[in-house]
KEGU-919768 format. One record per residue (C-alpha): residue number from 1; residue in one letter; chain; z, x, y. Coordinates in steps of 0.02 Angstrom, whole numbers, always signed. Each point is the difference from the previous one (the first is absolute). Layout:
+-----+------+-------+--------+--------+--------+
!  nr ! rest ! kette !     up !   east !  north !
+-----+------+-------+--------+--------+--------+
! NUM !    a !     A !      Z !      X !      Y !
...
+-----+------+-------+--------+--------+--------+
END
This chain:
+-----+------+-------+--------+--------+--------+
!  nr ! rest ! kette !     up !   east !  north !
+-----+------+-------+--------+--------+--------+
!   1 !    x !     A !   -766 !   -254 !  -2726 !
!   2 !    x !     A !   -180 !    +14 !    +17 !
!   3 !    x !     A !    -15 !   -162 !    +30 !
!   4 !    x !     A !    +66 !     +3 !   +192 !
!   5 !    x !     A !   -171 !    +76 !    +15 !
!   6 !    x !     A !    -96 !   -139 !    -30 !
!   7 !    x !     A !    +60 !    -81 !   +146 !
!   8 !    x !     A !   -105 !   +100 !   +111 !
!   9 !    x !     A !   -216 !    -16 !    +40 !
!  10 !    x !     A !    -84 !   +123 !   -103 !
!  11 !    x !     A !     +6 !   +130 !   +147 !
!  12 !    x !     A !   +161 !     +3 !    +28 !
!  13 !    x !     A !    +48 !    -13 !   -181 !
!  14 !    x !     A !   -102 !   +184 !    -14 !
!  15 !    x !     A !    +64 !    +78 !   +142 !
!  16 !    x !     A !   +182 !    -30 !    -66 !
!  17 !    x !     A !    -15 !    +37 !   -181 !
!  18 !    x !     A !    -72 !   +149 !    +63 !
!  19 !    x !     A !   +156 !    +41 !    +44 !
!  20 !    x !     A !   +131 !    -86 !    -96 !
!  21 !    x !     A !    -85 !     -9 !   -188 !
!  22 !    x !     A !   +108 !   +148 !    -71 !
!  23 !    x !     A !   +142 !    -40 !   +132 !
!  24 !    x !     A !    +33 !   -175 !    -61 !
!  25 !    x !     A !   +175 !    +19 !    -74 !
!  26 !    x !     A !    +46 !    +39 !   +206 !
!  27 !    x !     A !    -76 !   -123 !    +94 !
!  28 !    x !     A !   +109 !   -123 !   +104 !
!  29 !    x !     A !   -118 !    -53 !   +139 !
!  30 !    x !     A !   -198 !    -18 !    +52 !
!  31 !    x !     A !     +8 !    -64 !   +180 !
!  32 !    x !     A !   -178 !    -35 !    +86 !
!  33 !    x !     A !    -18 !    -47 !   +185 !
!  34 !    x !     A !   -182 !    -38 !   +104 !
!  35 !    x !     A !    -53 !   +144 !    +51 !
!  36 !    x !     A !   +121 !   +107 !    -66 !
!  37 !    x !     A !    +23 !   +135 !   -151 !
!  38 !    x !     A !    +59 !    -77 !   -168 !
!  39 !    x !     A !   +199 !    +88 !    -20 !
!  40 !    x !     A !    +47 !    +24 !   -192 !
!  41 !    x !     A !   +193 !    +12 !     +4 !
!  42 !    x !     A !    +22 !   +106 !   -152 !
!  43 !    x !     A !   +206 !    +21 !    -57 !
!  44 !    x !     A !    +53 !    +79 !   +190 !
!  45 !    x !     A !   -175 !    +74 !    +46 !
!  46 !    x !     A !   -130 !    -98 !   +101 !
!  47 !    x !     A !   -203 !    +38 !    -31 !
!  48 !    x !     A !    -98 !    -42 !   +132 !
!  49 !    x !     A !   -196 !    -33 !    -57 !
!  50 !    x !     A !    -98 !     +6 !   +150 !
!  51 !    x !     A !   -103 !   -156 !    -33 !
!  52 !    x !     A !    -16 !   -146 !   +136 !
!  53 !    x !     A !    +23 !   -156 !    -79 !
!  54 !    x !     A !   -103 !   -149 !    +58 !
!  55 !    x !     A !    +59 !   -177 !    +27 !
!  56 !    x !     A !   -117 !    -75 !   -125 !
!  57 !    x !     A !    +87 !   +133 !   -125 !
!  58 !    x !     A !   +147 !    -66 !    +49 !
!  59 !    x !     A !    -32 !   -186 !    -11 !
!  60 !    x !     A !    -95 !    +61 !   -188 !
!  61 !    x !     A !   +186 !    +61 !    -26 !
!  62 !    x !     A !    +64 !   -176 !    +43 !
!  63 !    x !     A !   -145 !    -85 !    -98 !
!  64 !    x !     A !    +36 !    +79 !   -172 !
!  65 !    x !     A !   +219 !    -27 !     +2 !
!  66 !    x !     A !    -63 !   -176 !    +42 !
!  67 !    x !     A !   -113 !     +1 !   -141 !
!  68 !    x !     A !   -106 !    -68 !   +117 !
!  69 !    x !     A !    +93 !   -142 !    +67 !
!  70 !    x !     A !    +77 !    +53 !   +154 !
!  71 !    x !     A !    +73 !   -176 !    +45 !
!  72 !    x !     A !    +97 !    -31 !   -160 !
!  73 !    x !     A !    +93 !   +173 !    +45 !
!  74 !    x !     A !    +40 !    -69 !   +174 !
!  75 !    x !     A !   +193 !    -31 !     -9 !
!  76 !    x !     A !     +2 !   +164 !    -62 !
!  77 !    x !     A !   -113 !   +102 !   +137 !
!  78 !    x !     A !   +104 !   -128 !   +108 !
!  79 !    x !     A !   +169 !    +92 !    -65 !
!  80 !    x !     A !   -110 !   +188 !    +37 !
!  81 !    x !     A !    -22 !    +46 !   -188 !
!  82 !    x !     A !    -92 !    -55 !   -161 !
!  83 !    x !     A !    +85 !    +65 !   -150 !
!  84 !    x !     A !   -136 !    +26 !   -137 !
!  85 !    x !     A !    -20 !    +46 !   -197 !
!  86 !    x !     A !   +116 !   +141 !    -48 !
!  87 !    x !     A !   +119 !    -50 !   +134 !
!  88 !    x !     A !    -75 !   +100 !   +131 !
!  89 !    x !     A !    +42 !    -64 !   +155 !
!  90 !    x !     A !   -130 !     +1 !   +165 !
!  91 !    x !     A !    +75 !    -21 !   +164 !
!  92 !    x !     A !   -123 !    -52 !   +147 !
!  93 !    x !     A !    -21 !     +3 !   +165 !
!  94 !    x !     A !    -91 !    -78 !   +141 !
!  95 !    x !     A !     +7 !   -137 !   +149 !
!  96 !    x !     A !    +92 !   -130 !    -58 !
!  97 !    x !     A !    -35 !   -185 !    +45 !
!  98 !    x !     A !   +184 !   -116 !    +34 !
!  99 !    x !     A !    +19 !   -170 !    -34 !
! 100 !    x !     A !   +177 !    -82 !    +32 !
! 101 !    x !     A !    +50 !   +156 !     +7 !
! 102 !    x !     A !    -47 !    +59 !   -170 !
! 103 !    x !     A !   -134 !   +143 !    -67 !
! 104 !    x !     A !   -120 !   -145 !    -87 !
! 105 !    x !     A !   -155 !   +152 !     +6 !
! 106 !    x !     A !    -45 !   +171 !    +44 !
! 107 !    x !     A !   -164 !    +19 !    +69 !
! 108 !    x !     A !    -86 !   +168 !    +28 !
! 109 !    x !     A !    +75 !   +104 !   -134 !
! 110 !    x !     A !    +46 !   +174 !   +106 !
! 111 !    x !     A !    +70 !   +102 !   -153 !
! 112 !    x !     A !    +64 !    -15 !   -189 !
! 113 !    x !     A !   +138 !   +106 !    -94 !
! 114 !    x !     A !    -20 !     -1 !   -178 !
! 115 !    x !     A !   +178 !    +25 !    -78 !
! 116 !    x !     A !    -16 !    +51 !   -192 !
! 117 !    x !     A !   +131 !    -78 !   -100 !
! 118 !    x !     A !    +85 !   +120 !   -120 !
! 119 !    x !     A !   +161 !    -53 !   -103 !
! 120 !    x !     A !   +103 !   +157 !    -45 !
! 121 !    x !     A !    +93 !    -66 !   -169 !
! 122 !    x !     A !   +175 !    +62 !     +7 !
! 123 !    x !     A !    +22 !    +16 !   +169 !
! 124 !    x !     A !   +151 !   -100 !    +22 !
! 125 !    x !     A !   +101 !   +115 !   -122 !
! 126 !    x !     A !   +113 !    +69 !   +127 !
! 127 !    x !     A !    +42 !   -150 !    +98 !
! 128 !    x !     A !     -1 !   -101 !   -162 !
! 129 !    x !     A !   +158 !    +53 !    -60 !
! 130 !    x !     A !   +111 !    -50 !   +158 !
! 131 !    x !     A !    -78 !   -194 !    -20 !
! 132 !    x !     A !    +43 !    -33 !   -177 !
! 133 !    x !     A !   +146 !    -92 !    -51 !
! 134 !    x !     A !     -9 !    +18 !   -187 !
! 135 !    x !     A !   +159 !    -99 !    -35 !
! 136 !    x !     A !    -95 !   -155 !    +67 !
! 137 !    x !     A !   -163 !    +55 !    -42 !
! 138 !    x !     A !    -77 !    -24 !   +177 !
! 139 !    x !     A !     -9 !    +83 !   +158 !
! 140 !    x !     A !   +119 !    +42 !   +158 !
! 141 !    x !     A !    -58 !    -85 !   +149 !
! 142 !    x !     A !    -94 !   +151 !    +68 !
! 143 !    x !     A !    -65 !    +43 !   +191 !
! 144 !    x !     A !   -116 !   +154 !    -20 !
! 145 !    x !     A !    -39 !    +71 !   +184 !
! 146 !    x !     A !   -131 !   +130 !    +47 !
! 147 !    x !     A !   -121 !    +51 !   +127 !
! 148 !    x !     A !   -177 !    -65 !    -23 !
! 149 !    x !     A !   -120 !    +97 !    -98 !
! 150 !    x !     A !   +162 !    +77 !   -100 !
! 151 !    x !     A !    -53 !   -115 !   -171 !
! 152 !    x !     A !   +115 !   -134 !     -7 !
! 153 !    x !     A !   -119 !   -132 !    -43 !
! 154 !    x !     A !    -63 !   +119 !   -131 !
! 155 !    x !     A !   +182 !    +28 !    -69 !
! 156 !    x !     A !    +36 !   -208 !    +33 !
! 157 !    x !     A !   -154 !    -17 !   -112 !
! 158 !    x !     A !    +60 !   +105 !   -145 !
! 159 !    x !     A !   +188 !    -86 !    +12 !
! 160 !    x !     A !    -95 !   -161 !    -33 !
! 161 !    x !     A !    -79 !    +40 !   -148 !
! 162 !    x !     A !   +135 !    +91 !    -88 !
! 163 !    x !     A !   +149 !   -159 !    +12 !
! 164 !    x !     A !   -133 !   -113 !    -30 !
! 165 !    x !     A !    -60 !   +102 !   -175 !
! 166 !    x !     A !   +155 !    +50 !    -53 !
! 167 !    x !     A !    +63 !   +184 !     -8 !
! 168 !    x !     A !    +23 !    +67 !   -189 !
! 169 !    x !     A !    +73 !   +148 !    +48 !
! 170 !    x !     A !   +168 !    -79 !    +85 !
! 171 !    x !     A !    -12 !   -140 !   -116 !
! 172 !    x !     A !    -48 !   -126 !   +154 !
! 173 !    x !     A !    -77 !   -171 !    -44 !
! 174 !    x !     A !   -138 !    -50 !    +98 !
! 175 !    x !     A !    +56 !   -136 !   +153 !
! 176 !    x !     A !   -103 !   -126 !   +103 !
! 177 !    x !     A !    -61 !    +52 !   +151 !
! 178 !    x !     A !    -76 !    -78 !   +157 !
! 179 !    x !     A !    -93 !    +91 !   +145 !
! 180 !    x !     A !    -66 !    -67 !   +160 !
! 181 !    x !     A !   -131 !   +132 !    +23 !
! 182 !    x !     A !    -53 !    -52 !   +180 !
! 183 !    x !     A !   -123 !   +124 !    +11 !
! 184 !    x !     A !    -91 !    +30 !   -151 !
! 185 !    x !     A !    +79 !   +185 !     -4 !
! 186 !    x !     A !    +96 !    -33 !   -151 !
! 187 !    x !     A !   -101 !    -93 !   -140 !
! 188 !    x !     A !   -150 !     +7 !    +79 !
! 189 !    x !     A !    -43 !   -152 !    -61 !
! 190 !    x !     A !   -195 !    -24 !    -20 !
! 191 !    x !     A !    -62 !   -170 !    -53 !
! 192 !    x !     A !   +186 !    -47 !    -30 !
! 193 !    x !     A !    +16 !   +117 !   -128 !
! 194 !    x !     A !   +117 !   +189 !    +48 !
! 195 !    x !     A !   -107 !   +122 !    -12 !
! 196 !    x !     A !   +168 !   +118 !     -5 !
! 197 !    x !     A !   +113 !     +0 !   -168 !
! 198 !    x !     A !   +143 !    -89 !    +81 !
! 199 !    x !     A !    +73 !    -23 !   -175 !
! 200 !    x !     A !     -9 !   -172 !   -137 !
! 201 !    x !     A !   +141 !    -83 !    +91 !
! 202 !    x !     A !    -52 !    +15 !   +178 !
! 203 !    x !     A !    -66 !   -191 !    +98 !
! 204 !    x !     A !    -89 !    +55 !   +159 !
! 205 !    x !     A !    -49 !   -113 !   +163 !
! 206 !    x !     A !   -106 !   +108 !   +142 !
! 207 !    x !     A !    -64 !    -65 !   +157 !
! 208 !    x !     A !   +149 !    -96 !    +62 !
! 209 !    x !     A !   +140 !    +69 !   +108 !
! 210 !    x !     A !   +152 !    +87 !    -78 !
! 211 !    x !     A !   +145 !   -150 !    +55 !
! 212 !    x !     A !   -134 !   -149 !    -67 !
! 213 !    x !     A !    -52 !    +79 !   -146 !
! 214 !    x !     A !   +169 !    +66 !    -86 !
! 215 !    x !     A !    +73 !   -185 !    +25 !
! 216 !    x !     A !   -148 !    -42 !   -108 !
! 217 !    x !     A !    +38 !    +98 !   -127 !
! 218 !    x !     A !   +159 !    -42 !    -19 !
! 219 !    x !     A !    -41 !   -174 !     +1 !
! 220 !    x !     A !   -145 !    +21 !   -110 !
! 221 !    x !     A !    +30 !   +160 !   -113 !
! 222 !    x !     A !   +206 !    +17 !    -20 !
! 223 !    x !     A !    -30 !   +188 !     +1 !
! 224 !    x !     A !   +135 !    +98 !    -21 !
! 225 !    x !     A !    -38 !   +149 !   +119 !
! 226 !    x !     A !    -99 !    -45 !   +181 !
! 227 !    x !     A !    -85 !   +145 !    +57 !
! 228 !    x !     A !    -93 !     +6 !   +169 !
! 229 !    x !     A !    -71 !   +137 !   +112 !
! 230 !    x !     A !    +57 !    +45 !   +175 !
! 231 !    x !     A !   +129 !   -131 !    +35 !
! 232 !    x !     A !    +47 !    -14 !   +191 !
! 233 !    x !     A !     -1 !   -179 !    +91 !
! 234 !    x !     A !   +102 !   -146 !    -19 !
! 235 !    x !     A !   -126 !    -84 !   -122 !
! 236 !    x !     A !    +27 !   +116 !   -110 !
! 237 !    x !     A !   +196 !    +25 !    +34 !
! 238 !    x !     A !    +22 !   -192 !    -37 !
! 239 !    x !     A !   -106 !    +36 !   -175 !
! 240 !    x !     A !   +109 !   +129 !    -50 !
! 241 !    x !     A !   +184 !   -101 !    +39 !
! 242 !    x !     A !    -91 !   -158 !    -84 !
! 243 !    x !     A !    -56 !   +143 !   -145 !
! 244 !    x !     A !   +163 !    +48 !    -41 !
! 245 !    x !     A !    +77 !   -158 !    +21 !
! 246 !    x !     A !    -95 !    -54 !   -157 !
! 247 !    x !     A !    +58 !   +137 !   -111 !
! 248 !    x !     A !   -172 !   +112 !    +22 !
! 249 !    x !     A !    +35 !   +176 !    +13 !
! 250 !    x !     A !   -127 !    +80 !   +152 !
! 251 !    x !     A !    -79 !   +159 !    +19 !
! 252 !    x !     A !    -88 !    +27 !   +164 !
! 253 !    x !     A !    -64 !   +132 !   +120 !
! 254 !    x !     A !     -1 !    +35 !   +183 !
! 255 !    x !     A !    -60 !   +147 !   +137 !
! 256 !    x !     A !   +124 !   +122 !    +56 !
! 257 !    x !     A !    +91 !   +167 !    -52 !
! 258 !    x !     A !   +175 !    -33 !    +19 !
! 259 !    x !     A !   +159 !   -128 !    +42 !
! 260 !    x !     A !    -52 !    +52 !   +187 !
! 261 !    x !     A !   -174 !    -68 !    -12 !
! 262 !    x !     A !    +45 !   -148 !    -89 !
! 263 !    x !     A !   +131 !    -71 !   +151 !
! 264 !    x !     A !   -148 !    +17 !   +104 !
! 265 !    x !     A !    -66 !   -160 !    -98 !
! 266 !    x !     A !   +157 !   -145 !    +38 !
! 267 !    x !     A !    -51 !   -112 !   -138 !
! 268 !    x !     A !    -22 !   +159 !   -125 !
! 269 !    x !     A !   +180 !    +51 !    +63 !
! 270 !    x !     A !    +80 !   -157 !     -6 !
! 271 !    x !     A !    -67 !     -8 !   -169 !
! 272 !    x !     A !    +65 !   +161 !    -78 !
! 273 !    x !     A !   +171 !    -47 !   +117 !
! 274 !    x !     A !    +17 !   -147 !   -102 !
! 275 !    x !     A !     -8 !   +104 !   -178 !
! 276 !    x !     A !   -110 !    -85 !    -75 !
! 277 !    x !     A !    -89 !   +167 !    -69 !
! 278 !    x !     A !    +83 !    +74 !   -156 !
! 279 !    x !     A !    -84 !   +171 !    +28 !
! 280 !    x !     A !   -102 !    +70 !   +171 !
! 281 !    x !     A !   -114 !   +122 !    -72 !
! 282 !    x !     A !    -91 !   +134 !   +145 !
! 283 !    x !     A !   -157 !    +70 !    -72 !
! 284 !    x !     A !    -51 !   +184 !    +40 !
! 285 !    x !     A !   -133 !    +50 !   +125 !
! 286 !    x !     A !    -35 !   +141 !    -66 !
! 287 !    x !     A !    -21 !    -35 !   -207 !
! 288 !    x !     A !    -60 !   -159 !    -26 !
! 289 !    x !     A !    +86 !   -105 !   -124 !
! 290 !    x !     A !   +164 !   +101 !    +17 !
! 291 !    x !     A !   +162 !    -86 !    +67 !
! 292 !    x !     A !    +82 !   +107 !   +149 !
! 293 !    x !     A !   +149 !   -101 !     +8 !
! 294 !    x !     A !    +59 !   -147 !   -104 !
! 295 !    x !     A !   +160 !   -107 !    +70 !
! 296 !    x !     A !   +102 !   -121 !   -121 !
! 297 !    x !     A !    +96 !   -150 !    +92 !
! 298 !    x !     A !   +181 !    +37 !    -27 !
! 299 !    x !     A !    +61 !   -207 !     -8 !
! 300 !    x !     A !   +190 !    +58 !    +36 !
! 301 !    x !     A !    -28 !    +85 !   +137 !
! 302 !    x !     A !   -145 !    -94 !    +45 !
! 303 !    x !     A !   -109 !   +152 !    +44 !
! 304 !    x !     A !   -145 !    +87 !    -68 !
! 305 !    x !     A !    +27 !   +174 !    -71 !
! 306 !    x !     A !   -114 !   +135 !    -52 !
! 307 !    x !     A !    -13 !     +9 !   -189 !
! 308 !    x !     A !   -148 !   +148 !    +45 !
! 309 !    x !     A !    -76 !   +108 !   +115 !
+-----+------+-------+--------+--------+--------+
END
């Protein structure tokens, strides 16, 4: 964990492991603006050092998760984070410069948030159980809703690397699985290698959009589970019909905190209106991790019904 701290000139490096060394197990966030206090975001408190960071501390920031080669990071600043060793993830700010109507740059670097990656082993235990189909030995296709910040990605993670090791204790064979991880948020791949245990069974592809990249693995892979992070526009939509149309099971995930919330999207709606989801699974807001409600699709009736919460 230490190691998040090396991404910081020495100053800065003190003036937060001042404050952090014996706190490490807690951190979530080191944000750093010009001209502003460094914020620790420690579990739910926030630490305000009352330090005013300097631009050239800032661009030293940019200089070391470059390893010094700011331009071969470019698509990456260009997406507004650089995801580095350990599978920390730093998002970045600043004026942005528009070409054909893409980010190709970001030029004077404003502020940074350092997000420490931390995968909680086990985490999926509660949802878990509603995916499995043990008769088949794969998965339900799953739609796992939640508010942001409620630690679905985290959970997603941890359902990855359990089907795709095998689970002893319910006698569950290990399965192929394919995830689009968009983001980086998932893998975290560094140097194309995960620097997340997302099991011996998982094939990853990051930096490509959700709808592009799950046709590729299908094409590619022939995984037997799909799993991709906050679905929500026809791209993605299309993936899933063409998913499921070639006999892969799908596990996604996607913002919102009940059936309400999800009409608001139509193509999410017309989705889970069409049935395609085996199980709708809404995460709780206030314990992370923990189901609130879990709904089963009833085929006869042709409607989902809560199986919990």
């Amino acid at each position: 964990m230490n190691s998040i701290l090396n991404y910081f000139p020495d100053k800065l490096q003190k003036k937060i492991a001042e404050e952090v060394l014996d706190k490490m197990d807690t951190l979530e966030e080191i944000r750093i603006r010009v001209n502003k206090p460094i914020i620790l975001k420690l579990n739910d408190i926030e630490k305000v050092i009352k330090y005013s960071v300097k631009t050239q501390e800032i661009m030293g920031c940019l200089q070391l998760i470059c390893e010094n080669s700011i331009y071969s990071y470019q698509n990456q600043i260009s997406e507004g984070f650089v995801t580095v060793k350990g599978g920390h993830r730093v998002g970045i700010t600043g004026s942005c410069v528009i070409e054909n109507g893409k980010v190709i740059n970001i030029h004077y670097i404003y502020s940074m948030n350092f997000r420490v990656a931390r995968q909680v082993l086990g985490s999926s235990n509660k949802i878990l159980k509603h995916m499995i189909n043990l008769e088949e030995n794969t998965v339900y296709n799953t739609l796992i809703v939640s508010a942001p910040g409620v630690g679905k990605t985290t959970v997603l993670r941890d359902i990855i690397r359990q089907i795709a090791s095998g689970i002893k204790e319910i006698k569950f064979k290990a399965i192929n699985v394919g995830v689009v991880d968009e983001r980086g948020e998932i893998g975290a791949l560094y140097k194309g290698i995960p620097q997340n245990d997302v099991g011996i069974k998982t094939d990853i592809i990051d930096n490509v959009p959700k709808g592009i990249g799950m046709k590729m693995l299908i094409r590619s892979m022939a995984p037997k589970v799909i799993v991709a992070d906050e679905i929500g526009n026809e791209e993605d939509i299309e993936a899933i019909n063409y998913a499921v149309c070639s006999g892969s099971k799908g596990i996604f995930t996607a913002h919102g905190s009940s059936f309400e919330d999800i009409s608001l999207n139509p193509i999410l709606k017309n989705l889970v209106n069409m049935h395609i989801f085996e199980r709708i699974i809404f995460l709780d807001e206030q314990k992370r991790g923990m189901p609130k409600q879990v709904y089963a699709i009833n085929k006869k009736k042709a409607e989902y019904e809560a199986i919990e919460g």
